[in-house]
C-alpha positions, 0 to 999 in steps of 0.5 A, spaced: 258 895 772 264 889 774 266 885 768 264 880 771 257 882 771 258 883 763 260 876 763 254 873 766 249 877 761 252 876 756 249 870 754 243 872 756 243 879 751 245 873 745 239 868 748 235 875 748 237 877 740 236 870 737 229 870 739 226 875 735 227 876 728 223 876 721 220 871 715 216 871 710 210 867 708 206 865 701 200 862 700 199 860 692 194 855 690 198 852 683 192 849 680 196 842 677 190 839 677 190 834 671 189 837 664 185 832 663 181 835 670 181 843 668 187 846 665 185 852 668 186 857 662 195 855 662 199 856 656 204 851 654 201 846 660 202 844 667 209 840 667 211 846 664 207 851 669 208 847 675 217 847 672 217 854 672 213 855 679 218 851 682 223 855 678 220 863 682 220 859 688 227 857 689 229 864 685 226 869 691 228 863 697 221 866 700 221 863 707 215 859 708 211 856 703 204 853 702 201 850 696 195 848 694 192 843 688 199 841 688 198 834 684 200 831 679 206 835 676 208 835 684 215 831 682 216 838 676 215 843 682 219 840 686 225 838 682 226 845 681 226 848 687 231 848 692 227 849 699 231 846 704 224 843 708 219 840 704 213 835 706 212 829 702 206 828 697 200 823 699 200 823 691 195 826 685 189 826 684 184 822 688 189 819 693 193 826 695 190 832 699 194 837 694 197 841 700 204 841 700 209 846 704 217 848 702 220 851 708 226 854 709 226 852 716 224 845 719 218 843 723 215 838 728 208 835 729 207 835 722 198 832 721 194 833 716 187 833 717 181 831 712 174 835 712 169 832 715 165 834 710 165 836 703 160 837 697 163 833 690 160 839 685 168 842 683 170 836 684 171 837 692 170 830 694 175 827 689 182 828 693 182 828 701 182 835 702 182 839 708 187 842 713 195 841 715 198 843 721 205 844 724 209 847 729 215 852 726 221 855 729 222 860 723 227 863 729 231 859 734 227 860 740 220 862 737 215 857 735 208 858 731 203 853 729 202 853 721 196 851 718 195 851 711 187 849 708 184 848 701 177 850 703 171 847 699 169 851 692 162 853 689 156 857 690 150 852 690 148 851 697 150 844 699 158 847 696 156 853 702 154 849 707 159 844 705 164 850 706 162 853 712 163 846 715 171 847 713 172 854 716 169 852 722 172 845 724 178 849 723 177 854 727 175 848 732 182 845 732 186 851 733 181 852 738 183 845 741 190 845 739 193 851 739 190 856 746 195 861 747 200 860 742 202 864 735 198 862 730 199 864 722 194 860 717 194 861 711 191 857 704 184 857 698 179 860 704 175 859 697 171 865 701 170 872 701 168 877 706 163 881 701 159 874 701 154 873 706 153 865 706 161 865 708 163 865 714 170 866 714 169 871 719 169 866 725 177 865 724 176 873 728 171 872 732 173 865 735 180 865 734 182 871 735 186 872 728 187 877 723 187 878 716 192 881 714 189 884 707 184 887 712 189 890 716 193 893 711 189 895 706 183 897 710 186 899 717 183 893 720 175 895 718 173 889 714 170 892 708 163 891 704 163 891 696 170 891 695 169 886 688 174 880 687 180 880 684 182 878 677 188 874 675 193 876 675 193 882 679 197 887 684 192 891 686 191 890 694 185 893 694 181 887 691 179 881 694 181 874 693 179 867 697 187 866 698 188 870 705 193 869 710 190 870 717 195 870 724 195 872 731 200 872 737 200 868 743 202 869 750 210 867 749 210 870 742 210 876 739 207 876 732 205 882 727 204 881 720 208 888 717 207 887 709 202 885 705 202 884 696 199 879 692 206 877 687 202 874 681 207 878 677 212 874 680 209 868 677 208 870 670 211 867 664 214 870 658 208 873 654 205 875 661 199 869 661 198 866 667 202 860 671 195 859 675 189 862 675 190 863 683 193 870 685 200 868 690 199 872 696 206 874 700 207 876 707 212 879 711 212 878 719 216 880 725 216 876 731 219 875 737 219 872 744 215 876 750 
């Protein structure tokens, strides 16, 4: 070949490498209610829980953050962490959603969305709960749309109703503004697989998502009787209402190629609890098409 024919491609190679790459995402529910709320079983406080989570998230630089029941000990979350990206809090309870995201890289067409729905057993109708979304480019070239929810809690039958309702205007919405495009969404479902009355399972049926627990600890196959996890827990066998779910799009390759709840990352001293969540990690591969 003429090296002049090496020239032209070699921006062209350059273009090709720099959009493919690799990123992590957790999804962690950080319980900093109000104390006087629910102190959630945390020693020492929630100042201090929310300080030292902060603390593990700068510590590990994971890529891309979602929380949920981030209130009213935000300032002490953040102040310890050093994320470059992070979305500006709508404040405590009753005037913030408590969903917040810490990015190591930048986004645009940030919205969030409130459930059209909710139902006040668990104090679900406090805050303006619901879903967030944004278009990340987590490599130059290769953009995904992100969502983060916090599903409503409980097991009475107007809480399963109410709940049911958020899964599915979320699967709605990407429906309406994500077609074709990669998609990851991640947060508190508040549902399980092994409970009939949810139906979080449209997210696959509608979506086209997969979950990444399901893919990796059971080849794909959604399974029956798997019990709930404890707090903490690293055994990826259990279930938990936090999940991470994703798909490619038609321009974006995109495969999930490791799965572990890392509550143990998220442990103070004694090895009590900084949340009475599981943090759920994910590492992905992407690249154009």
């Amino acid at each position: 070949m003429h090296l002049s024919h090496l020239t032209t491609l070699a921006p062209l190679l350059s273009s090709a490498l720099a959009a493919s790459g690799s990123f992590n995402v957790l999804s962690f529910n950080v319980a900093v209610l109000p104390e006087f709320i629910n102190d959630n079983g945390i020693k020492g406080g929630k100042e201090n829980a929310a300080t030292m989570i902060g603390q593990r998230f700068a510590q590990y630089a994971f890529d891309v953050i979602q929380v949920q029941e981030d209130f009213d000990y935000h300032e002490e979350l953040y102040a310890a962490d050093n994320h470059p990206f992070r979305t500006k809090t709508f404040g405590g309870v009753p005037f913030g959603s408590g969903l917040n995201t810490l990015a190591n890289f930048g986004w645009s067409d940030y919205r969030r969305i409130t459930w059209d729905d909710c139902y006040i057993d668990k104090g679900d109708c406090l805050t303006p709960k619901g879903f967030t979304f944004m278009r990340m480019n987590p490599v130059q070239g290769v953009e995904i749309d992100f969502y983060n929810l916090h599903a409503d809690a409980g097991s009475g039958n107007d809480d399963e109703a109410a709940r049911r309702s958020n899964i599915q205007q979320v699967a709605d919405y990407i429906g309406a503004n994500s077609a074709g495009r990669a998609v990851v969404v991640f947060g508190d479902t508040n549902t399980l697989y092994s409970r009939p009355t949810d139906n979080v399972r449209i997210f696959g049926g509608q979506n086209g998502l997969t979950d990444a627990w399901v893919q990796f600890q059971y080849g794909g196959v959604i399974p029956g009787g798997v019990p709930e996890c404890p707090e903490p827990t690293t055994d990826n066998s259990c279930e938990t209402l936090d999940k991470v779910l994703y798909r490619r799009g038609s321009a974006v390759t995109l495969s999930a190629t490791a799965f572990d709840y890392v509550t143990d990352l998220f442990l103070q001293a004694d090895g009590s609890i900084l949340s009475d969540h599981n943090a759920v990690l994910v590492d992905f591969a992407q690249s154009t098409v």
